[in-house]
N, C-alpha and C positions, 0 to 999 in steps of 0.2 A: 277653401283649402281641401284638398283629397285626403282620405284617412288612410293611411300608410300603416300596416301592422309594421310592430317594431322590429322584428326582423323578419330574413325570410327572400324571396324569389320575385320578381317582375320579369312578366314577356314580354317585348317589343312593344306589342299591343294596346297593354296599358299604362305604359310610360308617354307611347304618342299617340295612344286613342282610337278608335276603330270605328266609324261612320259607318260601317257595315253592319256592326253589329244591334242585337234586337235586344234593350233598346241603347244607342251608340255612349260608346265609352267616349268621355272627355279626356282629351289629353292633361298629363299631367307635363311632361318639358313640350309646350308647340311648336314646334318644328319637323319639317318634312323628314321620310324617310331617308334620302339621298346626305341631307344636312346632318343627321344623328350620325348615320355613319362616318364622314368624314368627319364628323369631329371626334370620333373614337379614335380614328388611326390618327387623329393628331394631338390626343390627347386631353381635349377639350371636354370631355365626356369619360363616362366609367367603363372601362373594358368590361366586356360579358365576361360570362360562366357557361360555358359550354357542356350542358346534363346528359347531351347525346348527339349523334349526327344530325337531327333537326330539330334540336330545343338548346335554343339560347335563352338566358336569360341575366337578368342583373340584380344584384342584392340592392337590398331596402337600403341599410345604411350609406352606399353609396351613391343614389341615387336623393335621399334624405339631405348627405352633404353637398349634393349640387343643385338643388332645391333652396338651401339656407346661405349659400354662396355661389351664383350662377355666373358671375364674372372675374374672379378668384380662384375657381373650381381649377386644381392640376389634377390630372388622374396617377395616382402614387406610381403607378406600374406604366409607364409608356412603352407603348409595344414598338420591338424591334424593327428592323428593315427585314429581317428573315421573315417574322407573325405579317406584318405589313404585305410583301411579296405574297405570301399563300394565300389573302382572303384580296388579292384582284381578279 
């Protein structure tokens, strides 16, 4: 099991892991990039926190509840058709 501080920020990276990096992050949800996203716009998943035009990120606790309930998991805030339309 990965050690999750209790609260706090995740980037993309370390929720699915980085084979690039030195030396490679293990994913914590496996699943490809394309799959994460779609299951954000469909709610499957925790919508980001957007800290700036190029930093997404997701809270711990959110991330923690889809960890401890992965097939169960609703994300409280399901994003609109408006949020949906802007990020294709």
């Amino acid at each position: 099991m990965h050690q999750l501080p209790e609260t706090g920020y995740l980037r993309e990276k370390q929720i699915l892991g980085d084979k690039k990096a030195k030396p490679p992050t293990p994913p914590i949800i496996p699943v490809c990039h394309s799959s994460w996203w779609n299951g954000i716009k469909t709610g499957r998943y925790p919508k980001p926190v957007k800290l700036g035009p190029r930093t997404t990120v997701w809270s711990v606790e959110s991330i923690r509840e889809l960890i401890e309930n992965p097939t169960g998991y609703s994300s409280p805030c399901k994003p609109s058709a408006i949020e949906l339309a802007g990020q294709a």
